[in-house]
CHARMM-style PDB file with segment names, atoms N, HN, CA, C and O in Angstrom:
ATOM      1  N   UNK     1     -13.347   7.221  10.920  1.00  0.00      PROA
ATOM      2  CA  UNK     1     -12.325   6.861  11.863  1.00  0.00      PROA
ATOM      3  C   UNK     1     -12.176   8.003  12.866  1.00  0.00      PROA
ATOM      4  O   UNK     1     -12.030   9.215  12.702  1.00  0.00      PROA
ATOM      5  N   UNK     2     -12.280   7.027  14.251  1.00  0.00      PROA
ATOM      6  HN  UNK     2     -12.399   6.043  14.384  1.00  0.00      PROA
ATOM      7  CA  UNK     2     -12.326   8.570  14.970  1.00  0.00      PROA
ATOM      8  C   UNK     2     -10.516   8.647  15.800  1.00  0.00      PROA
ATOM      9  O   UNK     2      -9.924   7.707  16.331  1.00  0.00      PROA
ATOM     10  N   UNK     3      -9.952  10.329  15.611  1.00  0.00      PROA
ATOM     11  HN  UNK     3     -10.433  11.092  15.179  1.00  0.00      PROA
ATOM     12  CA  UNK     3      -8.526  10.162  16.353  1.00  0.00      PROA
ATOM     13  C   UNK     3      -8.945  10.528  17.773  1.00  0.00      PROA
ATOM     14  O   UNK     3      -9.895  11.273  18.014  1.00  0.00      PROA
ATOM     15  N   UNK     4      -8.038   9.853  18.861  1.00  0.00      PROA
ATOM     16  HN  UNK     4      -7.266   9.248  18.666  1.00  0.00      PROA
ATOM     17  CA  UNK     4      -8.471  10.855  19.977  1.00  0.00      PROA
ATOM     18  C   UNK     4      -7.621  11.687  20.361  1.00  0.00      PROA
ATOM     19  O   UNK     4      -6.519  11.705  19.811  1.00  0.00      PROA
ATOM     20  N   UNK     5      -7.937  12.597  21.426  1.00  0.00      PROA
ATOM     21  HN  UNK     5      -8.832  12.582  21.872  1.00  0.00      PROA
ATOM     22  CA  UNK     5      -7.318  13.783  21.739  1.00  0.00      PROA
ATOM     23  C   UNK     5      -5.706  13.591  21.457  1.00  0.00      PROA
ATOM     24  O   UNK     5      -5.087  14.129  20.539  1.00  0.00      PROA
ATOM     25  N   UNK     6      -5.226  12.798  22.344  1.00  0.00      PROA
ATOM     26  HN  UNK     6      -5.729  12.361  23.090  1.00  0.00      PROA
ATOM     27  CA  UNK     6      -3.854  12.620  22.488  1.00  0.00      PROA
ATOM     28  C   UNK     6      -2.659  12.124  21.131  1.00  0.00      PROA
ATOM     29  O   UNK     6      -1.465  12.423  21.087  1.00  0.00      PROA
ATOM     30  N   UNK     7      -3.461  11.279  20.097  1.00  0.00      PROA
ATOM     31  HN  UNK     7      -4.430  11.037  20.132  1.00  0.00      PROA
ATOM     32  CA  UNK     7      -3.239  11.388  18.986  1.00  0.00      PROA
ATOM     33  C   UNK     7      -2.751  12.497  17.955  1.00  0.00      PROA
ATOM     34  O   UNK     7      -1.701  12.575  17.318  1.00  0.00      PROA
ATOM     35  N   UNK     8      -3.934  13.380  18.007  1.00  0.00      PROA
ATOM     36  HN  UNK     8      -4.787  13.317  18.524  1.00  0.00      PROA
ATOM     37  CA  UNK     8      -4.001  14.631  17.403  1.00  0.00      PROA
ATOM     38  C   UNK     8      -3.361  15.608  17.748  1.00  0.00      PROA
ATOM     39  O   UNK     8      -2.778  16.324  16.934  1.00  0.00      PROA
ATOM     40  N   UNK     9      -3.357  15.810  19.036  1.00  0.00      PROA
ATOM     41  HN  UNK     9      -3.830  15.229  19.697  1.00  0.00      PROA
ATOM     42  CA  UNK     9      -2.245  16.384  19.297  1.00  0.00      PROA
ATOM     43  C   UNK     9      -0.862  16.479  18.963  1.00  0.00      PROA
ATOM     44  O   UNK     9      -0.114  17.413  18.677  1.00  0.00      PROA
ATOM     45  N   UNK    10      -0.691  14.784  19.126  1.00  0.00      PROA
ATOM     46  HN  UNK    10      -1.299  14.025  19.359  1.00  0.00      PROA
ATOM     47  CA  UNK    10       0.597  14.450  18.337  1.00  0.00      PROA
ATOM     48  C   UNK    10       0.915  14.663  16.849  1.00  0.00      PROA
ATOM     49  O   UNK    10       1.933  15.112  16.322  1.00  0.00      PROA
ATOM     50  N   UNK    11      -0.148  14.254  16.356  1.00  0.00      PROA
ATOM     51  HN  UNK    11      -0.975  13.890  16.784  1.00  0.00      PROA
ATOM     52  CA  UNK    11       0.257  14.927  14.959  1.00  0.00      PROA
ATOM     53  C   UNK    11      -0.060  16.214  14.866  1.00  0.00      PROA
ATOM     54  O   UNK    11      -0.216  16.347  13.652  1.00  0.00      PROA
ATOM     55  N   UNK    12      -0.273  17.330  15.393  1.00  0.00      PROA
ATOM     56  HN  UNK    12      -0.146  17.222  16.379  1.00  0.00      PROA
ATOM     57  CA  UNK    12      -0.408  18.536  14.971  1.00  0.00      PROA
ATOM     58  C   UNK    12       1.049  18.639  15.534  1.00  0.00      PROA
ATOM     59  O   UNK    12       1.707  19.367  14.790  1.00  0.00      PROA
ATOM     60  N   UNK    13       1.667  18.240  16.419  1.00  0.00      PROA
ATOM     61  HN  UNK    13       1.132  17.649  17.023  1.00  0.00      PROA
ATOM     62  CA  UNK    13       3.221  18.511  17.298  1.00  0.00      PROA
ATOM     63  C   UNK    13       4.154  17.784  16.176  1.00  0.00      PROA
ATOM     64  O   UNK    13       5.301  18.201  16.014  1.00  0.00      PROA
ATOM     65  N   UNK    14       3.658  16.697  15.402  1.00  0.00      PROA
ATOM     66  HN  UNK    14       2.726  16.359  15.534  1.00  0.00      PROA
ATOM     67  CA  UNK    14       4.592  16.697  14.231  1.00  0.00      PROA
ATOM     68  C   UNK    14       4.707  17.355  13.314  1.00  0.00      PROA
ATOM     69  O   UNK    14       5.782  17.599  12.767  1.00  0.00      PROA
ATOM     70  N   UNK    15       3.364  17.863  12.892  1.00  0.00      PROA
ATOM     71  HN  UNK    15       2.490  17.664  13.336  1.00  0.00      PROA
ATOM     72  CA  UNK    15       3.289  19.032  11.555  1.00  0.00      PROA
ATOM     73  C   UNK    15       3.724  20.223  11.854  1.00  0.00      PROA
ATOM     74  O   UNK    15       4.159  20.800  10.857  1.00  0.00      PROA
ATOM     75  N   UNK    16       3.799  20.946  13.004  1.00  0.00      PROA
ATOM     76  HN  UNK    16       3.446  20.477  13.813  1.00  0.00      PROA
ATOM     77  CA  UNK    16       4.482  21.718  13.405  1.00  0.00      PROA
ATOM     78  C   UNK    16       5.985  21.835  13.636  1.00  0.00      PROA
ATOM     79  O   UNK    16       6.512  22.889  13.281  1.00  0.00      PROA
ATOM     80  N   UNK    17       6.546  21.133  14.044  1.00  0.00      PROA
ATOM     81  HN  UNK    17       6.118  20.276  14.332  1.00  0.00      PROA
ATOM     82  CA  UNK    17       8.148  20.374  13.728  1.00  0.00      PROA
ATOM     83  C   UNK    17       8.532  20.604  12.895  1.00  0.00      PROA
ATOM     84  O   UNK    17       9.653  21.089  12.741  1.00  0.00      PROA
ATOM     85  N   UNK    18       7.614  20.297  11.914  1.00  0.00      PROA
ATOM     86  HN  UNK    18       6.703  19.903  12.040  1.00  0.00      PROA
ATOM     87  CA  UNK    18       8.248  19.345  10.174  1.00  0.00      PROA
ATOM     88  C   UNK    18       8.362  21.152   9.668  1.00  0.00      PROA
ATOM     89  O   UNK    18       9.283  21.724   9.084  1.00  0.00      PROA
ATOM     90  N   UNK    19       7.443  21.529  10.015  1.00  0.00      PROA
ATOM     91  HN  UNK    19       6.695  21.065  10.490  1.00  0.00      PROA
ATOM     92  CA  UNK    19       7.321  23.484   9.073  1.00  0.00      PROA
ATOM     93  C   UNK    19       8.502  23.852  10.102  1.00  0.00      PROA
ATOM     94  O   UNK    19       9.557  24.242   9.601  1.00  0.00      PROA
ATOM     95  N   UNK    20       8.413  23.765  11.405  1.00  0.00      PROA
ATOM     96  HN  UNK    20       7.556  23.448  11.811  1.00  0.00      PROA
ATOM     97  CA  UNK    20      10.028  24.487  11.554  1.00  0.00      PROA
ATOM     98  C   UNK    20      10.936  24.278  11.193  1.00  0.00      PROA
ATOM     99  O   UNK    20      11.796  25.142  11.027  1.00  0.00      PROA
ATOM    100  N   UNK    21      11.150  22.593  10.837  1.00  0.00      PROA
ATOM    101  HN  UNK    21      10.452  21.890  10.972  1.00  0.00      PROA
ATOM    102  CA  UNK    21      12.319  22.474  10.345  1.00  0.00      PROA
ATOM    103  C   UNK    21      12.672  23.148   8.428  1.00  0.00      PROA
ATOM    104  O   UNK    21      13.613  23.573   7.757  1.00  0.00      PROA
ATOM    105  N   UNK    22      11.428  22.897   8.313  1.00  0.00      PROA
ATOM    106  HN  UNK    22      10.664  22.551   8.858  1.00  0.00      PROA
ATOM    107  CA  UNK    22      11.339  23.629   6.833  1.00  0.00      PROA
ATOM    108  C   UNK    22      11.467  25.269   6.921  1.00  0.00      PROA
ATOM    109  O   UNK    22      11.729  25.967   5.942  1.00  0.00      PROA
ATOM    110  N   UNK    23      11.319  25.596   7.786  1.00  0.00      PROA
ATOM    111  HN  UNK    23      11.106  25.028   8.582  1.00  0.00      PROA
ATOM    112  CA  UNK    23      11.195  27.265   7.467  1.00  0.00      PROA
ATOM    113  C   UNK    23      12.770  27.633   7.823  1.00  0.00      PROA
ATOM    114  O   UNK    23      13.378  28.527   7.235  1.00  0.00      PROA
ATOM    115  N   UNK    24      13.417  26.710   9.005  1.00  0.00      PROA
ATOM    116  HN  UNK    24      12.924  25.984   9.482  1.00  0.00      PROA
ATOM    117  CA  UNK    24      15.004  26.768   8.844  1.00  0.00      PROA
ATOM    118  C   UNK    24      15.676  26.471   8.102  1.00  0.00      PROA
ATOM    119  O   UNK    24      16.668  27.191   7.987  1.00  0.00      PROA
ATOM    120  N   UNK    25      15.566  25.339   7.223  1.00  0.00      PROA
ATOM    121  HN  UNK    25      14.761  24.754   7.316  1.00  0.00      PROA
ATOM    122  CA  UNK    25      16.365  24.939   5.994  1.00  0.00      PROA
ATOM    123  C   UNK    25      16.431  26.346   5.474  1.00  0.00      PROA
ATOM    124  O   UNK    25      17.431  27.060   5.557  1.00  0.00      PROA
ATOM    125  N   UNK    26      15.036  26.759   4.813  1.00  0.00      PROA
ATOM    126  HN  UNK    26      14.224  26.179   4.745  1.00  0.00      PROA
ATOM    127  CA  UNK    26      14.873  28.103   4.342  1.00  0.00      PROA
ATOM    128  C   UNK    26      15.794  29.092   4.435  1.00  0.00      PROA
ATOM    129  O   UNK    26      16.619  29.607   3.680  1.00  0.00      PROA
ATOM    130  N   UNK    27      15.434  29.226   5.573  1.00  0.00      PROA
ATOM    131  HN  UNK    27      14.763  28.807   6.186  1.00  0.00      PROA
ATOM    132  CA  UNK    27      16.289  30.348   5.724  1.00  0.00      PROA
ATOM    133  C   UNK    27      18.023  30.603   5.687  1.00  0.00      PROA
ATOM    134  O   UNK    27      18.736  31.543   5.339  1.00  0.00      PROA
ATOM    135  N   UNK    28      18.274  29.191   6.259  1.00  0.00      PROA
ATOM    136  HN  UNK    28      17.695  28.427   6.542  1.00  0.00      PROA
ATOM    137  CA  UNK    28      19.613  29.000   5.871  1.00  0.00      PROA
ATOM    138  C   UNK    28      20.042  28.922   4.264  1.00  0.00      PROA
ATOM    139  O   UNK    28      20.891  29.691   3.812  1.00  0.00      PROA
ATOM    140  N   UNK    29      19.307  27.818   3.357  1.00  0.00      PROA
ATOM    141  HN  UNK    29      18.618  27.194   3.724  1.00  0.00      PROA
ATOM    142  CA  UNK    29      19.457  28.515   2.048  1.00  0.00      PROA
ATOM    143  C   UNK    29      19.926  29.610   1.363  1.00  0.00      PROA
ATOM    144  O   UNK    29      20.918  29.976   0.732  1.00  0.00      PROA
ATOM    145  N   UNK    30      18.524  30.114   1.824  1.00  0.00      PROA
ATOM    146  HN  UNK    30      17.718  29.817   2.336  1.00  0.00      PROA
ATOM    147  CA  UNK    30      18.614  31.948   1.336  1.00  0.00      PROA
ATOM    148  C   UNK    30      19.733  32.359   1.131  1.00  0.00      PROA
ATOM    149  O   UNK    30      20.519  31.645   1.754  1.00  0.00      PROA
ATOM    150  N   UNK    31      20.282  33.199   0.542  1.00  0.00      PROA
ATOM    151  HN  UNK    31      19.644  33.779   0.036  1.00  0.00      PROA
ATOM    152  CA  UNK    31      22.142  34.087   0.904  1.00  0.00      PROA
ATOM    153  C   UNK    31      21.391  35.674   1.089  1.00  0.00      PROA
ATOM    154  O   UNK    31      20.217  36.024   0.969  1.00  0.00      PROA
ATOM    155  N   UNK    32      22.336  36.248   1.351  1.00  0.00      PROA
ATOM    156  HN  UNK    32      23.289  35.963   1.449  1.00  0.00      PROA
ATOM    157  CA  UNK    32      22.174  37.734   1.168  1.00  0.00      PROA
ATOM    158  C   UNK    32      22.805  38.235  -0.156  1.00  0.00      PROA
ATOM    159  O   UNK    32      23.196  39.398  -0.253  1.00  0.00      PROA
ATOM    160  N   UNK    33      22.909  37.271  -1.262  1.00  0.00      PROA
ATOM    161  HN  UNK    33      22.592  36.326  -1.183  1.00  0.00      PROA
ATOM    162  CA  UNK    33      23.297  37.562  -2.364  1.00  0.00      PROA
ATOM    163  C   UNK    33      22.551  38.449  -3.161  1.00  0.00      PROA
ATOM    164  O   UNK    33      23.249  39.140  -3.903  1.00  0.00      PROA
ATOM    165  N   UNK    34      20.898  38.701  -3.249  1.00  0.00      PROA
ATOM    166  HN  UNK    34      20.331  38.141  -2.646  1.00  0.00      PROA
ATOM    167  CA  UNK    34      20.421  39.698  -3.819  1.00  0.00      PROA
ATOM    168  C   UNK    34      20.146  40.340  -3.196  1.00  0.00      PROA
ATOM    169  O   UNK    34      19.115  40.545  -3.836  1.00  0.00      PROA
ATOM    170  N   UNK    35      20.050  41.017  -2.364  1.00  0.00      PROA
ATOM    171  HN  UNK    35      20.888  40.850  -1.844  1.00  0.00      PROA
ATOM    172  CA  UNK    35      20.129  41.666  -0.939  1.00  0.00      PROA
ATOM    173  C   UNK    35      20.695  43.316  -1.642  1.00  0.00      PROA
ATOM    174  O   UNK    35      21.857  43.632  -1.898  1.00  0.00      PROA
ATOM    175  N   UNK    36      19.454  44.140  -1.817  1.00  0.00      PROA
ATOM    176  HN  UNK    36      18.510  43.883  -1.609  1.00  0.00      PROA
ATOM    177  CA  UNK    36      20.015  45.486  -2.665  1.00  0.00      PROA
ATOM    178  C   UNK    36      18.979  46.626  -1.783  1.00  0.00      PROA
ATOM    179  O   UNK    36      17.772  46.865  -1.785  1.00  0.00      PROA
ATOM    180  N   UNK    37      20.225  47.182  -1.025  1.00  0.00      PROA
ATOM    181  HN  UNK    37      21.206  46.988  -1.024  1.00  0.00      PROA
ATOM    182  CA  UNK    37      19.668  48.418  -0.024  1.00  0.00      PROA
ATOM    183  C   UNK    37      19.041  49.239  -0.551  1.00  0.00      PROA
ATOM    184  O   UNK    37      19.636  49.699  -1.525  1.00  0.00      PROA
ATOM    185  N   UNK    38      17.819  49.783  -0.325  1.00  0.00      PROA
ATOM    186  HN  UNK    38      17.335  49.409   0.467  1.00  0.00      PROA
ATOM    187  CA  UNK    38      16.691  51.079  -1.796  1.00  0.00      PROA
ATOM    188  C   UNK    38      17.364  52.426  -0.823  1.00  0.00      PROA
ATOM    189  O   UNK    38      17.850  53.435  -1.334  1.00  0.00      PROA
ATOM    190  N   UNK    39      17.293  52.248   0.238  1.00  0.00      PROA
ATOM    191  HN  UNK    39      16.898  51.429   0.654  1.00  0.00      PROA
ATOM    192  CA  UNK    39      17.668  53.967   0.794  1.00  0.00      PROA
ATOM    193  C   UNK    39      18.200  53.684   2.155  1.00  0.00      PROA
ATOM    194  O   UNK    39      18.264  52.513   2.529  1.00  0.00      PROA
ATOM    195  N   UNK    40      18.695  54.922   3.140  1.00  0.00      PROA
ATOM    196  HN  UNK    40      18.643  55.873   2.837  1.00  0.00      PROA
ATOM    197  CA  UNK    40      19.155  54.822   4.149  1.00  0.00      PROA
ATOM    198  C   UNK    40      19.025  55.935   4.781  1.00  0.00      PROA
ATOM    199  O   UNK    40      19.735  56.888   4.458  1.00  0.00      PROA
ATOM    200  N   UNK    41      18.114  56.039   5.787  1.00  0.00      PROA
ATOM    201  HN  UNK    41      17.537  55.265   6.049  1.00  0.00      PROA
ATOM    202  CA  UNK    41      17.269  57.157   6.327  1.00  0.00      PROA
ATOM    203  C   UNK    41      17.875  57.987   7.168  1.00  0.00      PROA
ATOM    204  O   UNK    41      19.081  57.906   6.935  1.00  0.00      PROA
ATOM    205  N   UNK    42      17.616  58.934   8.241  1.00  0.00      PROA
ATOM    206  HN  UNK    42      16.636  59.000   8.430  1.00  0.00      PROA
ATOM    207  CA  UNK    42      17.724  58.863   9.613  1.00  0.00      PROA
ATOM    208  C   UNK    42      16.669  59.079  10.436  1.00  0.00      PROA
ATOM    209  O   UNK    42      15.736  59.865  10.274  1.00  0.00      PROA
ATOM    210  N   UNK    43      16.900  58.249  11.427  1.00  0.00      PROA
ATOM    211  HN  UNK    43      17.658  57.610  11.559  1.00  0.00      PROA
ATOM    212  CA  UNK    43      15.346  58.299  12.191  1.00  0.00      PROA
ATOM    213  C   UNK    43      14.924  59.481  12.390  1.00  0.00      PROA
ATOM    214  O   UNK    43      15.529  60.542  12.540  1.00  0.00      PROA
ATOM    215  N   UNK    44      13.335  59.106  12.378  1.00  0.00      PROA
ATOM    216  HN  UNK    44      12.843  58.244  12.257  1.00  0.00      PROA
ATOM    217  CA  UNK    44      12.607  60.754  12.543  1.00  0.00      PROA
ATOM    218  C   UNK    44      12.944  61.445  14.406  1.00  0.00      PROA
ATOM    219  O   UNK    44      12.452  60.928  15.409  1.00  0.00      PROA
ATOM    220  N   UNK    45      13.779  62.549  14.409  1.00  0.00      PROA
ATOM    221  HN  UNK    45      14.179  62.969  13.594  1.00  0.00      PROA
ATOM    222  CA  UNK    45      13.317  62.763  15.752  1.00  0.00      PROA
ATOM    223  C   UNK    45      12.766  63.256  16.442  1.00  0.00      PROA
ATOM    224  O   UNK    45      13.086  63.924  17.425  1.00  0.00      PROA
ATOM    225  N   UNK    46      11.774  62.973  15.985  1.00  0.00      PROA
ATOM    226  HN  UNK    46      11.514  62.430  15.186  1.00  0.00      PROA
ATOM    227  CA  UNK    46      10.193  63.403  16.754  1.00  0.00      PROA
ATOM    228  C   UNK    46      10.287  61.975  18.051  1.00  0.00      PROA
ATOM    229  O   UNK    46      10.242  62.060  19.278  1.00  0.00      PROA
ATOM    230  N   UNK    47      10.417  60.858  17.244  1.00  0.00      PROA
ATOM    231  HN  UNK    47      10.454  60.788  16.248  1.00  0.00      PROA
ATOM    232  CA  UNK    47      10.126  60.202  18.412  1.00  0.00      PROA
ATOM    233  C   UNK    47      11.670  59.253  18.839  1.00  0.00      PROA
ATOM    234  O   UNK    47      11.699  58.361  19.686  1.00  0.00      PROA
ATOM    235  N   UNK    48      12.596  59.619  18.198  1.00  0.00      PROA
ATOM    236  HN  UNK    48      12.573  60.344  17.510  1.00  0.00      PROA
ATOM    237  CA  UNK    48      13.997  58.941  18.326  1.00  0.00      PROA
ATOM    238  C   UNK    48      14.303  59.259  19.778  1.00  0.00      PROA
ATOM    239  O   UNK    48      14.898  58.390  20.416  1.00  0.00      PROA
ATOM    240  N   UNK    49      13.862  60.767  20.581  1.00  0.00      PROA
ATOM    241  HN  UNK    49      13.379  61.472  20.062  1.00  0.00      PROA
ATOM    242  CA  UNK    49      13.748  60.934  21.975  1.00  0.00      PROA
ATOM    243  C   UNK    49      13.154  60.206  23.297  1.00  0.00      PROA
ATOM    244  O   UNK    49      13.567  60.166  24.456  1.00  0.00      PROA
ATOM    245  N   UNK    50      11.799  59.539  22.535  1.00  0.00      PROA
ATOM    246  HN  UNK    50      11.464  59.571  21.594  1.00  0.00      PROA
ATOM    247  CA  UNK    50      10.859  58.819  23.110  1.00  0.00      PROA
ATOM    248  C   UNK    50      11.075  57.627  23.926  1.00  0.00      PROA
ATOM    249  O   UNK    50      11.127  56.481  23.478  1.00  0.00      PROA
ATOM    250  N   UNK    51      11.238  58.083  25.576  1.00  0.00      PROA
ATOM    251  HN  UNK    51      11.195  59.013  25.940  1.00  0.00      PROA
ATOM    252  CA  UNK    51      11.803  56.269  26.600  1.00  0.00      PROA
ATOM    253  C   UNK    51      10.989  55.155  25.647  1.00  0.00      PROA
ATOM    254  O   UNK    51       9.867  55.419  25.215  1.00  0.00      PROA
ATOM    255  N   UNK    52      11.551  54.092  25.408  1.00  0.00      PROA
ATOM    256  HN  UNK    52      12.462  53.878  25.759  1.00  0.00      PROA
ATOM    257  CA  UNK    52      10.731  52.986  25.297  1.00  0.00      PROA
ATOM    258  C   UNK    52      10.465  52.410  27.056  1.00  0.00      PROA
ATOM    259  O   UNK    52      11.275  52.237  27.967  1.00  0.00      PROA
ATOM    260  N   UNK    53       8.719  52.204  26.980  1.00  0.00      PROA
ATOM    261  HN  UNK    53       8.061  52.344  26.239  1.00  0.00      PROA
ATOM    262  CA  UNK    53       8.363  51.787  28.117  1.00  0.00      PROA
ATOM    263  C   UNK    53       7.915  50.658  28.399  1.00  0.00      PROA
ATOM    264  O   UNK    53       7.404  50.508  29.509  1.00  0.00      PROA
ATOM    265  N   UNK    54       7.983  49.562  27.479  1.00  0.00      PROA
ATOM    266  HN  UNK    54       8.398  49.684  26.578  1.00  0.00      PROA
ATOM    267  CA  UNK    54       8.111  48.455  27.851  1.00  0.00      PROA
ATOM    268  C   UNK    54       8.789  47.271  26.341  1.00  0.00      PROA
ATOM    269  O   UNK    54       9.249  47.602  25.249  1.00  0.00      PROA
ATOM    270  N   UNK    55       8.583  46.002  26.895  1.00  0.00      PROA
ATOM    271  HN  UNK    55       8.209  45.733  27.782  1.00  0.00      PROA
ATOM    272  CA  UNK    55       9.563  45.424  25.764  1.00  0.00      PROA
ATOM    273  C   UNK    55       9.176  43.753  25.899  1.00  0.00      PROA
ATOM    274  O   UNK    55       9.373  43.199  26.980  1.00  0.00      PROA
ATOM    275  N   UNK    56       8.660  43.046  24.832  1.00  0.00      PROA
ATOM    276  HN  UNK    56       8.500  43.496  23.954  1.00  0.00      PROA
ATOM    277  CA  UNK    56       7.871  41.855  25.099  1.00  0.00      PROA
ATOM    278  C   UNK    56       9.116  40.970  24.358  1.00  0.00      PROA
ATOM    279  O   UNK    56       9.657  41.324  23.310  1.00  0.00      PROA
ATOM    280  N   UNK    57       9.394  39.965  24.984  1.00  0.00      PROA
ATOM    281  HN  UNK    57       8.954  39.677  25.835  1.00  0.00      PROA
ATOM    282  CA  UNK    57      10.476  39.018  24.335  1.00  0.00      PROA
ATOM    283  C   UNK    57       9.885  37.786  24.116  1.00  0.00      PROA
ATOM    284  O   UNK    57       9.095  37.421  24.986  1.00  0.00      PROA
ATOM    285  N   UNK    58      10.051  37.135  23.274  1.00  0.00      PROA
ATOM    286  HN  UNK    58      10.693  37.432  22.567  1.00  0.00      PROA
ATOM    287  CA  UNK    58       9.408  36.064  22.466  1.00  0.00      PROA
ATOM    288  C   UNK    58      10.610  34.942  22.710  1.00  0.00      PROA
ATOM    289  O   UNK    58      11.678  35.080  22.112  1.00  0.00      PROA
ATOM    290  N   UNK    59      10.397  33.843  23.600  1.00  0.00      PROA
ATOM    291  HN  UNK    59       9.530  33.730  24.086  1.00  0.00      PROA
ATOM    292  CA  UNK    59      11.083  32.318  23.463  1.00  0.00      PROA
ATOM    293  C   UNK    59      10.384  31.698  22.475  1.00  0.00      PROA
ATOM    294  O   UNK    59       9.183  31.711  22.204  1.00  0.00      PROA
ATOM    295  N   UNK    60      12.019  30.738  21.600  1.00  0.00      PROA
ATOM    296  HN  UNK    60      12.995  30.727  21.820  1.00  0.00      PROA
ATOM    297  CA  UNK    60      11.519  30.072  20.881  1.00  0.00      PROA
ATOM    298  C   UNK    60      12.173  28.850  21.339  1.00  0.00      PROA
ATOM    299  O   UNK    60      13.397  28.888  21.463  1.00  0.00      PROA
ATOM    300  N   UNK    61      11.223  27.215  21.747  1.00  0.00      PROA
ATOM    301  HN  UNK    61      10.229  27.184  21.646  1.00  0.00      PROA
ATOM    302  CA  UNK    61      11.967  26.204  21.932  1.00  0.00      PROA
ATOM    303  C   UNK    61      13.208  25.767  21.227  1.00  0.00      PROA
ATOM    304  O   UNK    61      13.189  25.930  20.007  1.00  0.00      PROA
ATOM    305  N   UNK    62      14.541  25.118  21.875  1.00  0.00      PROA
ATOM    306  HN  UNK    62      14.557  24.986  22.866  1.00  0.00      PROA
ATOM    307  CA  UNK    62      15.728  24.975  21.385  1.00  0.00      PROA
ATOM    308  C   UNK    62      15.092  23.595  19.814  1.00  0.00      PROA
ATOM    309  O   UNK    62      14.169  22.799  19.642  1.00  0.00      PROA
ATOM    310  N   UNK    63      16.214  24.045  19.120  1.00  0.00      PROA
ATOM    311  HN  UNK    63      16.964  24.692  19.260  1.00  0.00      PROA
ATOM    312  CA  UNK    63      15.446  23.605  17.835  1.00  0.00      PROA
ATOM    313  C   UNK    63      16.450  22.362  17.721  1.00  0.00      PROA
ATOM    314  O   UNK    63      17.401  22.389  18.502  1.00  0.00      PROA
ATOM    315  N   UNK    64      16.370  21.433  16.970  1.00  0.00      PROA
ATOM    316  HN  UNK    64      15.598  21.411  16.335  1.00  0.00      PROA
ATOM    317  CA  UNK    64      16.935  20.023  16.960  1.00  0.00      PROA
ATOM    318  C   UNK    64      18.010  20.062  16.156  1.00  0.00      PROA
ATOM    319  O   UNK    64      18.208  20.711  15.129  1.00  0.00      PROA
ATOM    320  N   UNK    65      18.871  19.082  16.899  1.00  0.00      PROA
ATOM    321  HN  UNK    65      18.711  18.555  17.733  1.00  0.00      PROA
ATOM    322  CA  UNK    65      20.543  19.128  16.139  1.00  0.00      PROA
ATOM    323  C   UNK    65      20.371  17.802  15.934  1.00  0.00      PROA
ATOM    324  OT1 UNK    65      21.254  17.142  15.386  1.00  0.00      PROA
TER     325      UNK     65
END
């Protein structure tokens, strides 16, 4: 059976959906109930001085209500 392009697409745009919506359930689930801090540092300042010189921001499409 052959799918064509526009098909497949579509179902890869559903299987993709379906894991976001699964990886949000997830995460909402989760609690911070075992949530056990090991240490608490302070940054090294060697580079705590250091300009940050650039900064890449990641959009994520608005997710379904």
């Amino acid at each position: 059976m052959k799918i064509s392009d526009k098909a497949l697409e579509l179902i890869v745009r559903d299987v993709l959906d379906g894991m976001e919506e699964l990886a949000i359930h997830e995460g909402l689930k989760s609690g911070a109930n075992g949530l056990e801090i090991i240490a608490v540092e302070p940054a090294d300042p060697a580079t705590d001085d250091a300009p940050v010189t650039s900064a890449r921001v990641l959009e994520f499409p608005l997710t379904k209500t």
